[in-house]
N, C-alpha and C positions, 0 to 999 in steps of 0.2 A: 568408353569401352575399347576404343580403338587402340589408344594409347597403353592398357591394362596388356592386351591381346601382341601388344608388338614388344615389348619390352618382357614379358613372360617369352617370345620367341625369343628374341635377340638373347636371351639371357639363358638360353639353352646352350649358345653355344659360344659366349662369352661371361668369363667373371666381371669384365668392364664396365662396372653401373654407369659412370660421366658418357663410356660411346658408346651405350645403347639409347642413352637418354639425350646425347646431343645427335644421333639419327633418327628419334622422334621429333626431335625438334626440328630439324630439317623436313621431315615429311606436313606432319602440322603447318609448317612456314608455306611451304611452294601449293600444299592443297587447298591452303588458304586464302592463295592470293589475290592479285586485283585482278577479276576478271574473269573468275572462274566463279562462272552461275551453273553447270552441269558438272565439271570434271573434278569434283571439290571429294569434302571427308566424306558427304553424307551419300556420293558416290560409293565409293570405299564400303562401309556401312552397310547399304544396299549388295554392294560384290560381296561381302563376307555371310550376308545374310543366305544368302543364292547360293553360296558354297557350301553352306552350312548343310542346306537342301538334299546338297547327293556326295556329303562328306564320305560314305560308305562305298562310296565308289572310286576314291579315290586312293592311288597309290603312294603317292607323299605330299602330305598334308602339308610340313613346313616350307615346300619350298613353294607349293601354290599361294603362301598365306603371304612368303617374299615376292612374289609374281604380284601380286595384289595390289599391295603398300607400292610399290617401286612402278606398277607400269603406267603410269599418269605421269609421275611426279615432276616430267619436264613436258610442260603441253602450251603451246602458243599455237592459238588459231592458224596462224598465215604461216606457220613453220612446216617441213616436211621430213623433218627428220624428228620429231619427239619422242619416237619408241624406240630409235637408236639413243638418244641422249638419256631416254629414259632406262633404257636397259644399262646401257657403261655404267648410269647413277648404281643401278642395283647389284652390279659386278664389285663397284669399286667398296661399297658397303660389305656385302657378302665375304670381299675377300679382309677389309677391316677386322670383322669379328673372325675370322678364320672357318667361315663355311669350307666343305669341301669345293673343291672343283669340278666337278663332273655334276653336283646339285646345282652350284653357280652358273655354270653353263647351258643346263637346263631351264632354270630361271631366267636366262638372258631369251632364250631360245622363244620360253613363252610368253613375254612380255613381244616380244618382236611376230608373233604370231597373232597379236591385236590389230597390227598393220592393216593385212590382208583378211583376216580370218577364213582361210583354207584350211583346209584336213589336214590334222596330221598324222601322225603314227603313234603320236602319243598321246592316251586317253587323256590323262590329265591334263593337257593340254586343251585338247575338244572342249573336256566338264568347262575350262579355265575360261573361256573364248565367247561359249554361251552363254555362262553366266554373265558375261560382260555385257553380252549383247540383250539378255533376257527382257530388259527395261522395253522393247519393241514388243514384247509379246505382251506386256501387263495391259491393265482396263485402261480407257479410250483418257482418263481424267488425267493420271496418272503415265499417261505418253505424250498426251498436250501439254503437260509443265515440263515435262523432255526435251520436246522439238522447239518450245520457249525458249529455255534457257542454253539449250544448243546457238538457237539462233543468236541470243545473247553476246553469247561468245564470239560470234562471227560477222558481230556490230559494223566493224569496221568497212564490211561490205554492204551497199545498196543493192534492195531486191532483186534489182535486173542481172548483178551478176552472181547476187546470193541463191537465188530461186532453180534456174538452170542446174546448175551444179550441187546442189540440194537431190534434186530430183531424179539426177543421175546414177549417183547416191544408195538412194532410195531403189530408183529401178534395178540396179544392178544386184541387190539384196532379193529382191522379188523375182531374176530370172534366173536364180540356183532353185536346182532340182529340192533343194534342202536349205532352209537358213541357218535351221542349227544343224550341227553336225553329230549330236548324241540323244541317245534313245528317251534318253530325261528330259532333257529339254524340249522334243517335238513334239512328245507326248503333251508338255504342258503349254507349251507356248505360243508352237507353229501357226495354227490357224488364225490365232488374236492377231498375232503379229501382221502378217500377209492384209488382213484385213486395216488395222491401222497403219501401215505405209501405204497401201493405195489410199485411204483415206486424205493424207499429209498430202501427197502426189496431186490429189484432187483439189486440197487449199492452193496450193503452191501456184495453182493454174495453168 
């Protein structure tokens, strides 16, 4: 599906069948890799599903759909720059097939707004941000194979320094006025969510 979905964009705004299809292959590649039990396709998958959600609300579809595929695509647990590296990945593509630049830069912008997830000024952006985040609001089964496979990822560290900083995380989420930032999402999610990170908070010890 994913693959159907990126190569119908890409091919919007290139006649280039080999580099639309060797920038699937680079997303496939890095979403796939070693180590990536959370931030994988079936992430992805899940994000498109969720956009799909309050597709009516949004103001440009294609470049949320580039925001999507591109803001993972360089993610290493112990790193701190991957939404930068991940955003440059999605400029240097973007400018490959000849996106505009003012949608490019947009793109960057909302990929780089997964960082922090603060308000922005642009809705799409908000829709973009929640849906990322939605996965906190779903049923309690369905957020323990989350904070699993998050942990997963973050292997490398023992409890004593994984657990803290987990939880920190976690509470900083829990002491915004708001977790999601748009009227769709709070409606659907806010409450589950709040309830499942204190829950997490409470394993954590």
């Amino acid at each position: 599906m994913l693959k159907t979905i990126f190569l119908q964009l890409a091919g919007s705004y290139t006649s280039n069948t080999p580099l639309a299809e060797m920038l699937w292959a680079e997303i496939q590649k890095k979403y796939s890799g070693k180590g990536r039990y959370y931030h994988n396709l079936s992430h992805l998958e899940n994000l498109y599903t969720q956009l799909e959600t309050c597709k009516s609300g949004i103001q440009d579809w294609d470049t949320l759909l580039f925001s999507m595929f591109y803001h993972d695509i360089i993610y290493k647990a112990t790193a701190k720059d991957n939404e930068e590296k991940s955003a440059e990945a999605a400029v240097k593509a973007l400018k490959a097939i000849g996106y505009s630049a003012d949608k490019t830069d947009l793109c960057h912008s909302q990929i780089m707004a997964t960082k922090s997830h603060t308000v922005s000024d642009d809705n799409d952006t908000n829709l973009f941000t929640d849906a990322d985040l939605s996965i906190v609001g779903s049923n309690w089964e369905d957020y323990a194979a989350y904070y699993k496979n998050v942990r997963k990822e973050y292997s490398i560290y023992p409890d004593f320094m994984y657990n803290p900083g987990r939880k920190k995380v976690l509470q900083h989420f829990l002491d915004m006025e708001h977790i999601f930032k748009t009227e769709f999402f709070r409606d659907n999610y806010e409450a589950k969510a709040r309830e499942n990170l204190k829950r997490e908070i409470e394993l954590l010890g």
